[in-house]
Structures are given as structure tokens and as C-alpha cells.
TITOR-629124 format. One record per residue: x, y, z of N, C-alpha, C in turn. Coordinates in steps of 0.2 Angstrom, whole numbers, always signed. Each point is the difference from the previous one (the first is absolute). Layout:
BEGIN
<pt n_east="X" n_north="Y" n_up="Z" ca_east="X" ca_north="Y" ca_up="Z" c_east="X" c_north="Y" c_up="Z"/>
...
# end
This chain:
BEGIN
<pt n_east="+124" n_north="-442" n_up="+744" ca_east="+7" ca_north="+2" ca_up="+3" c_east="+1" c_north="+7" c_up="-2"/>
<pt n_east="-2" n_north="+1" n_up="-6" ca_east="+2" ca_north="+6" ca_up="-3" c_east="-2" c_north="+6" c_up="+3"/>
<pt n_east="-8" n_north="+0" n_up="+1" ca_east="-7" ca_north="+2" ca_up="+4" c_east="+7" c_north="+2" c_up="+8"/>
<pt n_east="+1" n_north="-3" n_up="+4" ca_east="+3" ca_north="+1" ca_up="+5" c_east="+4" c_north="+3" c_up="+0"/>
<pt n_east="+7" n_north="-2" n_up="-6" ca_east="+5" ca_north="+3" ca_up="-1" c_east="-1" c_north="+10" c_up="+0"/>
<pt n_east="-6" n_north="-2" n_up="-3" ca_east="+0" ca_north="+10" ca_up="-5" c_east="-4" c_north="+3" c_up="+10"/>
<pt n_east="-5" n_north="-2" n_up="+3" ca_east="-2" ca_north="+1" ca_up="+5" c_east="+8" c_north="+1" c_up="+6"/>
<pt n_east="+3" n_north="-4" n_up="-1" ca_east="+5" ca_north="+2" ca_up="+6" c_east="+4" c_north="+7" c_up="-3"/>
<pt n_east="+2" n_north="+0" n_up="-9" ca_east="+2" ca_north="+6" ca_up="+0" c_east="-5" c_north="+7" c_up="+2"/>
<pt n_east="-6" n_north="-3" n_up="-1" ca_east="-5" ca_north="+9" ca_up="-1" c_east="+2" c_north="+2" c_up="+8"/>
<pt n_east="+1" n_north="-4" n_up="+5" ca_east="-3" ca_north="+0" ca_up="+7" c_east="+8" c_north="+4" c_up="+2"/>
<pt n_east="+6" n_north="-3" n_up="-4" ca_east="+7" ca_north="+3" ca_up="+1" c_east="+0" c_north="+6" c_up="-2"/>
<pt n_east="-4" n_north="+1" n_up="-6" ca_east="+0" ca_north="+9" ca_up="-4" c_east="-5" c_north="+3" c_up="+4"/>
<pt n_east="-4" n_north="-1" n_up="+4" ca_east="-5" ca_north="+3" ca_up="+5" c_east="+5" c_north="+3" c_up="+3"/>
<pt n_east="+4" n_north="-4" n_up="+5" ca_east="+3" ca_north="+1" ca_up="+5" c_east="+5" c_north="+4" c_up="-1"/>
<pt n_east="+4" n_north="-2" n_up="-5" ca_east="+8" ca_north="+4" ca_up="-2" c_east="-4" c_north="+10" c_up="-4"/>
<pt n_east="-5" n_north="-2" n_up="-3" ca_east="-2" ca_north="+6" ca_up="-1" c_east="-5" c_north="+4" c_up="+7"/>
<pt n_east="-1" n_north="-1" n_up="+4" ca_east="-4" ca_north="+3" ca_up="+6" c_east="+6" c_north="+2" c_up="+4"/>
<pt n_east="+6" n_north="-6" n_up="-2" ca_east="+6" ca_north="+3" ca_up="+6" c_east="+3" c_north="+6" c_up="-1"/>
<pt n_east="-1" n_north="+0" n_up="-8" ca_east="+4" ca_north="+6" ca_up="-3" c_east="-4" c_north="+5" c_up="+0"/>
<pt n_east="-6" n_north="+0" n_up="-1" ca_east="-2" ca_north="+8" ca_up="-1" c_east="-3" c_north="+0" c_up="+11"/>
<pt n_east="+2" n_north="-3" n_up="+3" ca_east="+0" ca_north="+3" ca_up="+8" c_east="+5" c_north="+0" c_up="+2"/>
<pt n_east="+5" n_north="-3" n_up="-4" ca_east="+7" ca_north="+3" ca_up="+2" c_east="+2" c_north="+7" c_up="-1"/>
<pt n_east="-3" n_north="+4" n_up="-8" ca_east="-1" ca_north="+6" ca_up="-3" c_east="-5" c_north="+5" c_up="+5"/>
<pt n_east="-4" n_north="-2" n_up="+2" ca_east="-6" ca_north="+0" ca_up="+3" c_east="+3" c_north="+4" c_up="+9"/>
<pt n_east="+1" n_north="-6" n_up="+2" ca_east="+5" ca_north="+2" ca_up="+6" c_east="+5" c_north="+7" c_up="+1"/>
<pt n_east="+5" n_north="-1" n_up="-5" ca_east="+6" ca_north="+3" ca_up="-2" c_east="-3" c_north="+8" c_up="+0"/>
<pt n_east="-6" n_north="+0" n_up="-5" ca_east="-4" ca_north="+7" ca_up="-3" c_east="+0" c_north="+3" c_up="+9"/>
<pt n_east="-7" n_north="-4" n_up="+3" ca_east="-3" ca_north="+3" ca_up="+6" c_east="+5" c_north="+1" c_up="+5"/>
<pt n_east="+5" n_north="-5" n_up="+2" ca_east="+7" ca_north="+0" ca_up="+5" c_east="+4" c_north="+6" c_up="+1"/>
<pt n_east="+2" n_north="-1" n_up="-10" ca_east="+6" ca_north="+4" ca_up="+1" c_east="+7" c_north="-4" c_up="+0"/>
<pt n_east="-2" n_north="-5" n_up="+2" ca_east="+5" ca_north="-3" ca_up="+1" c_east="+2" c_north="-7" c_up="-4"/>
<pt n_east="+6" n_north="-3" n_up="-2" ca_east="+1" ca_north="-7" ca_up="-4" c_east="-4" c_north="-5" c_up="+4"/>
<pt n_east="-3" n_north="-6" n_up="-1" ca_east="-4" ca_north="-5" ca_up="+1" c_east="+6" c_north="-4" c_up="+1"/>
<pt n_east="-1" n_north="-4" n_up="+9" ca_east="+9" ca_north="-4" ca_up="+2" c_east="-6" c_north="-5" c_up="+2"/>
<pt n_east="+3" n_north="-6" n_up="+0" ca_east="-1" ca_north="-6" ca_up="+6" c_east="-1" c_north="+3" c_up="+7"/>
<pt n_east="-4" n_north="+0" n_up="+3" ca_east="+1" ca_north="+2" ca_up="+7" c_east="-9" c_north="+1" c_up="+4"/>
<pt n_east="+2" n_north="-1" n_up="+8" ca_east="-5" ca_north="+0" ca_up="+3" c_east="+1" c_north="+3" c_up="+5"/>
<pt n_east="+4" n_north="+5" n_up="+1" ca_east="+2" ca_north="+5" ca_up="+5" c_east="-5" c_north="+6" c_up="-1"/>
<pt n_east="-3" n_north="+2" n_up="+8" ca_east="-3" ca_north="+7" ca_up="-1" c_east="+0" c_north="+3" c_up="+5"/>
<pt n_east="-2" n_north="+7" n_up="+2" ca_east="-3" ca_north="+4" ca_up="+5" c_east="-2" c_north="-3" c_up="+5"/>
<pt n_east="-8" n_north="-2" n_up="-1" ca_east="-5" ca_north="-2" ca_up="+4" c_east="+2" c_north="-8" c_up="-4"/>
<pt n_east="-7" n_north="-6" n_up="+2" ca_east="-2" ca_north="-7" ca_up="+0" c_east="-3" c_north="+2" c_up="-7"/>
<pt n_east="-4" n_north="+5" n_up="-1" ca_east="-6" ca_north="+0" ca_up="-7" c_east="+7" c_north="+3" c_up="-7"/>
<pt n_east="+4" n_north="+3" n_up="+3" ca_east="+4" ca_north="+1" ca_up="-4" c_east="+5" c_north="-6" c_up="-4"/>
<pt n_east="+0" n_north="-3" n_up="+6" ca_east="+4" ca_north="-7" ca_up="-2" c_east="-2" c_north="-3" c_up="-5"/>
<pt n_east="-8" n_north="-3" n_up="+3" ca_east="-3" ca_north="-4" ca_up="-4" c_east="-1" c_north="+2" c_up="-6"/>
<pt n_east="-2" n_north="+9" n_up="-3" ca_east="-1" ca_north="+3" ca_up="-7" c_east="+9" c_north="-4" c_up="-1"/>
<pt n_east="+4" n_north="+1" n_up="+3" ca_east="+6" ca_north="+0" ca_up="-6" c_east="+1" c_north="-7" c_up="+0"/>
<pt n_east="-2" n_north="-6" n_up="+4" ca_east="-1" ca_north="-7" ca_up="-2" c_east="-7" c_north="-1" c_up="-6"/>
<pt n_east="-3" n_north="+3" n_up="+2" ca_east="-6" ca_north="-3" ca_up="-8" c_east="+5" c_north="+5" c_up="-6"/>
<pt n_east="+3" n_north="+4" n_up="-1" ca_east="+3" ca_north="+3" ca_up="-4" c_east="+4" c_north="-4" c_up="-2"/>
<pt n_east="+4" n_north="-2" n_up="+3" ca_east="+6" ca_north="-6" ca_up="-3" c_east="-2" c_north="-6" c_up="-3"/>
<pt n_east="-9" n_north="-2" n_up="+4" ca_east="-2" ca_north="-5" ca_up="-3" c_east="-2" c_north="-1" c_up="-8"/>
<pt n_east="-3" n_north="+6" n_up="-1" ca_east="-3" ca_north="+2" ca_up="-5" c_east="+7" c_north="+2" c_up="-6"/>
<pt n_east="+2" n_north="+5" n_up="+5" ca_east="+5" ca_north="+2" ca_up="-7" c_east="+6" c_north="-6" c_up="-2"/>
<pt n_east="+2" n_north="-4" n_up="+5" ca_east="+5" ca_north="-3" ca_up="+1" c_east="+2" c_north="-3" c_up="-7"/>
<pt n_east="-3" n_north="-1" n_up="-2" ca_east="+1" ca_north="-6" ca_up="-8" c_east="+6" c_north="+7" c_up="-3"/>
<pt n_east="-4" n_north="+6" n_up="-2" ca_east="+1" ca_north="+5" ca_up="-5" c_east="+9" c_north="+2" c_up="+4"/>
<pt n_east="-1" n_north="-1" n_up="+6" ca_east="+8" ca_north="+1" ca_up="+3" c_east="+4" c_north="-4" c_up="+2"/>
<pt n_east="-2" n_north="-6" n_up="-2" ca_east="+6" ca_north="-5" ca_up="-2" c_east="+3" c_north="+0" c_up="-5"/>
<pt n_east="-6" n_north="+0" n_up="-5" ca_east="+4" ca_north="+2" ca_up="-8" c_east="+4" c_north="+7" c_up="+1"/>
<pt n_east="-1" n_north="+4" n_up="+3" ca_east="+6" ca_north="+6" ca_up="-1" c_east="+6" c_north="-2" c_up="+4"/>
<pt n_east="-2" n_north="-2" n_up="+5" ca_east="+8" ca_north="-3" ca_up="+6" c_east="+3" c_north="-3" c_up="-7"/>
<pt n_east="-1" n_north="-6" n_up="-3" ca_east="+2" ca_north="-5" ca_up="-5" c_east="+4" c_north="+3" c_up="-4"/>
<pt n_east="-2" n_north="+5" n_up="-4" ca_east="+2" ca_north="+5" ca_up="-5" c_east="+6" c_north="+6" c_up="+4"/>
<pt n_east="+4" n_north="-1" n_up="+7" ca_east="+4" ca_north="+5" ca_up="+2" c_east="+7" c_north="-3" c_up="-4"/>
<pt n_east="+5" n_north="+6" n_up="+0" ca_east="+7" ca_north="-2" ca_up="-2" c_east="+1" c_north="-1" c_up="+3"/>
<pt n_east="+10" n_north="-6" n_up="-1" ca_east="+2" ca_north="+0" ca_up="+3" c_east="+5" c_north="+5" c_up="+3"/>
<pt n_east="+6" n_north="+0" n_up="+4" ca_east="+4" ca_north="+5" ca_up="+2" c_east="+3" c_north="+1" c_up="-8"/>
<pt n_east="+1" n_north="-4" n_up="-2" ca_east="+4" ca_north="+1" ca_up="-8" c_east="-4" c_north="+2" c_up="-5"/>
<pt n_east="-7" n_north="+0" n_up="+2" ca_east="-5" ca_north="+3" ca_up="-6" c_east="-2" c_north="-4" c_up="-3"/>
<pt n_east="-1" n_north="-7" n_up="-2" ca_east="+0" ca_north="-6" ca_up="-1" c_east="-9" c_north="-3" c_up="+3"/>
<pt n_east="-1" n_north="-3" n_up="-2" ca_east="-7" ca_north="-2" ca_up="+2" c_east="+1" c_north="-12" c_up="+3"/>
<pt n_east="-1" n_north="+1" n_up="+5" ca_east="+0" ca_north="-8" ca_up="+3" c_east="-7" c_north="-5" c_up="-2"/>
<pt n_east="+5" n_north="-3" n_up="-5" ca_east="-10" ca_north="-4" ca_up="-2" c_east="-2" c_north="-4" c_up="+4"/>
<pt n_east="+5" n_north="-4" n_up="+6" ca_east="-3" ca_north="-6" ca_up="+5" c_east="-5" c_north="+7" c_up="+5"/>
<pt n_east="+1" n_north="+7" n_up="+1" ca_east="-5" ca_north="+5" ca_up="+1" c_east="-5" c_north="+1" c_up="-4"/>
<pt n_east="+0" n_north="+1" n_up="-6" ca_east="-6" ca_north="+1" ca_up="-2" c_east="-2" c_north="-6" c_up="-2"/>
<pt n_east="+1" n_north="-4" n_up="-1" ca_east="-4" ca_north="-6" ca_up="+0" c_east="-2" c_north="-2" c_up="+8"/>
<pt n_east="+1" n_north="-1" n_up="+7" ca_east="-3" ca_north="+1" ca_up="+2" c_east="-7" c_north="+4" c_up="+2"/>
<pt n_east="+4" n_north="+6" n_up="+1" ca_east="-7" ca_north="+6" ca_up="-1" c_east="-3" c_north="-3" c_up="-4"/>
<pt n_east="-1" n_north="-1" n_up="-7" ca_east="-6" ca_north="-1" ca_up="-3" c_east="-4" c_north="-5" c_up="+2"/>
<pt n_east="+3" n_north="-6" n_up="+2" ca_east="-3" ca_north="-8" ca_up="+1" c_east="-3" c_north="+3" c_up="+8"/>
<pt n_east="+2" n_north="+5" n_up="+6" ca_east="-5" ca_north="+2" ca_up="+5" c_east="-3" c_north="+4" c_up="-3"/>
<pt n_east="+1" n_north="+6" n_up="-5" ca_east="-7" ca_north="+4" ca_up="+1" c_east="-3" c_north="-4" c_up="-6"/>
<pt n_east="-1" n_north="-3" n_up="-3" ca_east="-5" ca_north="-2" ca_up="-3" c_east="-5" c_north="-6" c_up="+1"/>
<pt n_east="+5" n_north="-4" n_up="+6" ca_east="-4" ca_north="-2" ca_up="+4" c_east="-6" c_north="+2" c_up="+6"/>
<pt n_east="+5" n_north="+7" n_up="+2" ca_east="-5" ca_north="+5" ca_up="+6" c_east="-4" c_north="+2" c_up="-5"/>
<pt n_east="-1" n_north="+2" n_up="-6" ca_east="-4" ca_north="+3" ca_up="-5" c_east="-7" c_north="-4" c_up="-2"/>
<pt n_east="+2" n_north="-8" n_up="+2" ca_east="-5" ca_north="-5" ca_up="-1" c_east="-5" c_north="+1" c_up="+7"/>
<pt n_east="+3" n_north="+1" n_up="+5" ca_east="-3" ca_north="-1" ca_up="+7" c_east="-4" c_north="+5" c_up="-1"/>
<pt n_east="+4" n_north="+7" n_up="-1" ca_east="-3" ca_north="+8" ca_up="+1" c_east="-6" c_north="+1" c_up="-5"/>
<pt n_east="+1" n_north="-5" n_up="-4" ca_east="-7" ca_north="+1" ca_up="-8" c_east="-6" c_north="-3" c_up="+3"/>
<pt n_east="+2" n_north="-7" n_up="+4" ca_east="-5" ca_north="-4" ca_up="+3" c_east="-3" c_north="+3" c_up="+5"/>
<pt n_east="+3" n_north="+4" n_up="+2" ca_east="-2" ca_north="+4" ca_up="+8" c_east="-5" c_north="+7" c_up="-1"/>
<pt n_east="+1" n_north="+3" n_up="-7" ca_east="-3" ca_north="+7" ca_up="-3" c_east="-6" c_north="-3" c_up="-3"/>
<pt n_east="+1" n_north="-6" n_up="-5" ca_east="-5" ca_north="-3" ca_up="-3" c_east="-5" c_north="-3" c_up="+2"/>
<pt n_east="+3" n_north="-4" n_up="+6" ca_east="-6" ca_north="-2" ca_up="+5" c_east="-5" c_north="+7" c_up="+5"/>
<pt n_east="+5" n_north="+4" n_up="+1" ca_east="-5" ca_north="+8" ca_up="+3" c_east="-4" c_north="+1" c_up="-5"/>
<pt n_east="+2" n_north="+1" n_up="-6" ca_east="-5" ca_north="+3" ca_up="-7" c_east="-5" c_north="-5" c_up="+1"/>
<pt n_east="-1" n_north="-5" n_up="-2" ca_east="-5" ca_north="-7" ca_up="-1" c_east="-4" c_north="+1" c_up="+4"/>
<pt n_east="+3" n_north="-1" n_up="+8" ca_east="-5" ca_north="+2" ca_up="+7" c_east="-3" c_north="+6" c_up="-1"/>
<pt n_east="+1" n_north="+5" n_up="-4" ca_east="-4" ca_north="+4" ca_up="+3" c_east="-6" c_north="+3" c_up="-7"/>
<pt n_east="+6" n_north="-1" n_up="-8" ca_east="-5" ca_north="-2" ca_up="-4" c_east="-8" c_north="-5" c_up="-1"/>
<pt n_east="+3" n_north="-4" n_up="+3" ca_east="-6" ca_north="-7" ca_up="-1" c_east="-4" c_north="-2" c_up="+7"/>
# end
């Protein structure tokens, strides 16, 4: 049980770590903040900014989470959601990065 437990975190720190440094990643080469979105130019532009979102997306939920409110103040049913999504998109995104490395490592 334990064995499994520690395994779903590495697989969440895979993903929450790859979201962030492609969210940094993105931001550097773009120029521009890292958003949710799949809006583009062209079809190929779209889709770059849909694997972007997929990829980054954990790392940009926990910042939405972390926004004031109008008073300044911080809303915890917010950041308790965002954390309980991006940590679960972080589990998907770790298994989906992990599984590319293994296929192509082994």
C-alpha cells in the first residue's frame, strides 16, 4: 500500500514539476504569460497552444488558485479547488511524460 502510495506521488511531482518548468519554458520562448487556451492563427497553431495547456496546465491552475480577491483577500473553496484539479491533471500529465520517457528509454 505504501509502495503505491509514494509511486502516485513521484508520478504527481513528475507532472507538477514538467508543468512548471514548460510553463517557465513557454513564457521565456513566447514572451507571453501561459493561459488555458486553444485559440490560434493557423490549425497547427491551435493545436501547439492545446498541447501547451495540456502540459502546462497543472502549473496554471495552481497560479489561477493563488489570485486575490477584489478585497485582497485569498478564497480557500479557490484554492482548494485548483489544488485538488491541478494536482490531479499533474497525476495524468506525470503518467503521460513518464510513459513517453519508458517508451522510448526501454
Amino acid at each position: 500500500m505504501a509502495f503505491e502510495l509514494l509511486l502516485a506521488g513521484f508520478i504527481m511531482a513528475v507532472g507538477l514539476s514538467m508543468a512548471g518548468t514548460g510553463t517557465y519554458f513557454y513564457q521565456w520562448l513566447a514572451g507571453s504569460p501561459a493561459i488555458l487556451r486553444y485559440d490560434g492563427k493557423t490549425w497547427l497553431s491551435s493545436m501547439g497552444h492545446l498541447f501547451m495547456s495540456f502540459i502546462c496546465g497543472p502549473y496554471i491552475m495552481l497560479q489561477m488558485g493563488w489570485k486575490q480577491e477584489d478585497d485582497g483577500t485569498l478564497s480557500v473553496a479557490s484554492v482548494l479547488v485548483s489544488a485538488l484539479v491541478a494536482f490531479g491533471w499533474s497525476f495524468i500529465t506525470g503518467l503521460f511524460l513518464l510513459g513517453i520517457y519508458f517508451a522510448i528509454v526501454h
